[in-house]
N, C-alpha and C positions, 0 to 999 in steps of 0.2 A: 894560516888556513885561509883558502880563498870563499869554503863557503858552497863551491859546486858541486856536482852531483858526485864527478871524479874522485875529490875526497873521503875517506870516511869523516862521520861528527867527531866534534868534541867528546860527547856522552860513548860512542861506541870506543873511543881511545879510552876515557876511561874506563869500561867495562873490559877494556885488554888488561891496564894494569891491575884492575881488580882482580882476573884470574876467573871473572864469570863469563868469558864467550864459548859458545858451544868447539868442538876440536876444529868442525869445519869453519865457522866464522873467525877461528884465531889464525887459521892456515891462509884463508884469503886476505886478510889483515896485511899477516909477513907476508904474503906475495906482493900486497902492494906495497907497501913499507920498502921492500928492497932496492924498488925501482922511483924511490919519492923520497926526494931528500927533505922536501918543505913538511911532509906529514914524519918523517922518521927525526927532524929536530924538534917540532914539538915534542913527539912522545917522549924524549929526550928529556927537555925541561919539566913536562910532568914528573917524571921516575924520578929527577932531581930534586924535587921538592917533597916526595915522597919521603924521603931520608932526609927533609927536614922537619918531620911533623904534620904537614901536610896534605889534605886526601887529595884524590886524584879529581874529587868531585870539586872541592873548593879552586885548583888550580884548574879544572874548563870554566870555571867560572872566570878567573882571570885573564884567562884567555882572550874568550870571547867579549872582555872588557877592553881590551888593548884591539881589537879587532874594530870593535865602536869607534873607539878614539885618535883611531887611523885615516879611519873612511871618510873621505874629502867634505860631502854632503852633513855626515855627524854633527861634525867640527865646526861649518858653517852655522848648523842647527842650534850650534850650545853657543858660540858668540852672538846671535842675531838676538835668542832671546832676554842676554843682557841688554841688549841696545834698544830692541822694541819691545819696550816691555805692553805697549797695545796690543800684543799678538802672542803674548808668553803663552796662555794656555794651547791657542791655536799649535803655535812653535812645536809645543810641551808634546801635543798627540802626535801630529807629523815625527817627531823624533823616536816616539813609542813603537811607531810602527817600519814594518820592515820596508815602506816606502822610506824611509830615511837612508839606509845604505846603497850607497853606488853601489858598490859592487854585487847589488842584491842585482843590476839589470841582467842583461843574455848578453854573452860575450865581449860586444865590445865594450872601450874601456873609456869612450867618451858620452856615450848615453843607449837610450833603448834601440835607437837605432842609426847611430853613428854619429857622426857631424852633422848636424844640420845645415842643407842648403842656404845660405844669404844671398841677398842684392843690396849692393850699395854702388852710389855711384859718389863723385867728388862731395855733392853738395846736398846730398837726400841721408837722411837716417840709414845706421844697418839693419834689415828686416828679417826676422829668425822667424818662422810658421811652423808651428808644430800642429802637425797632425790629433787627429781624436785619442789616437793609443800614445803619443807623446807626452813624456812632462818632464825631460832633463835635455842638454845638448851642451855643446862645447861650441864655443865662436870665440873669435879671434878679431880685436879689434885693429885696423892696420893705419889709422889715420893718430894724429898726437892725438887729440878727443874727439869724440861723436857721440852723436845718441843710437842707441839698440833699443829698439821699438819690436817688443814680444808678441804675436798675434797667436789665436787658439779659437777654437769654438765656443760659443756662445754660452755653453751650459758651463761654463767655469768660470763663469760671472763672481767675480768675489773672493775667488780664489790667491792664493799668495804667489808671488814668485820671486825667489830669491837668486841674485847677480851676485856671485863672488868668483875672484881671482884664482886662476888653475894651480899656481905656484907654490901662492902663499897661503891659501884658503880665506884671504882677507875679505870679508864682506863690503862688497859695493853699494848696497842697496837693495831692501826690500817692498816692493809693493804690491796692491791689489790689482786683482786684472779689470778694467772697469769695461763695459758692456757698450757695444756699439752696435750698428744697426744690423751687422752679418757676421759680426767675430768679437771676440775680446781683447783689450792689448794692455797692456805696461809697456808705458815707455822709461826708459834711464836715460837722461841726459848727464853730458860731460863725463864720459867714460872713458880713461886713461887709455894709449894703447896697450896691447896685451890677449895673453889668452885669457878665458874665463870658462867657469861653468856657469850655467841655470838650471832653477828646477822649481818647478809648479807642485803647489802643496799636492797631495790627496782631497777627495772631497770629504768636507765632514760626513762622517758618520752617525745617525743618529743613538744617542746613549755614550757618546767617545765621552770619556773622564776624561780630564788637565792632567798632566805628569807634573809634582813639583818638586 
């Protein structure tokens, strides 16, 4: 399940195999069901499990577990917090929330709003600028190592950003955006070449619990 609007949910597939959708909502269901192989194999593995014991409610739930543990950004989230554990709780909320899935952006598949522009030349860092509505991008290192110097606006002073590998989802490096006179930056030096993603926490929230 990708999670878009295109889809039905998890919870209305299982209200199918429940047997509780009204005639008209089970008729547009199989209309879309016939023409969607991704949503007609889940329903599939639901009804499967069904006849093993199984409600339809407990298998969305595992669903939508293996959906977590897919999503590039997730994965990075649950290894980082092994590693820094200075930032577990912060990690903890970020993961809680649906700023944690990639796939949670608008269409495309490399962030909110596609590849972000760089400039790099031989001897200067490569510079990624994300705009105010930005906090994920894909870039592409093209030298044996460099540094990727992150910039952002000002009010995100503090904020995390985490550099991991598009491939492997290997973490490269997390750090704070530290505050400068017109923007904020992280920079990562000695960066393998390679694709990557990045992504800038959310802002805390005030009242956000730790997830542990």
């Amino acid at each position: 399940m990708t999670g878009t609007e295109s889809h039905p949910s998890l919870e209305h597939l299982e209200s199918y195999l429940d047997v509780s959708l009204s005639e008209l909502e089970q008729a547009v269901l199989e209309d879309h069901l016939a023409g969607c192989r991704e949503c007609t194999e889940t329903l599939q593995r639901m009804d499967a499990l069904l006849f093993s014991g199984f409600s339809a409610k407990s298998h969305s739930a595992s669903i939508a577990a293996e959906e977590m543990a897919a999503d590039p950004l997730a994965r990075a989230l649950r290894a980082a917090r092994e590693r820094y554990v200075e930032y577990s709780q912060i990690l903890g909320r970020w993961l809680a929330t649906a700023d944690a899935l990639w796939t949670a952006a608008p269409a495309s598949p490399w962030g909110e709003q596609g590849v972000v522009p760089v400039r790099s030349q031989q001897d200067i860092p490569l510079e990624v600028k994300l705009s105010a509505g930005e906090t994920r991008a894909t870039i592409r290192v093209h030298r044996k190592t460099m540094s990727v110097v992150v910039m952002t606006s000002r009010e995100r002073a503090g904020n995390l950003v985490l550099l991991f590998q598009k491939a492997t989802g290997e973490i490269f490096s997390l750090k704070p955006l530290e505050p400068g006179e017109q923007e904020c930056r992280a920079e990562f030096t000695g960066v393998p070449s390679g694709e990557y993603y990045l992504a800038v926490a959310p802002s805390e929230r005030p009242g956000s619990a730790p997830v542990e």
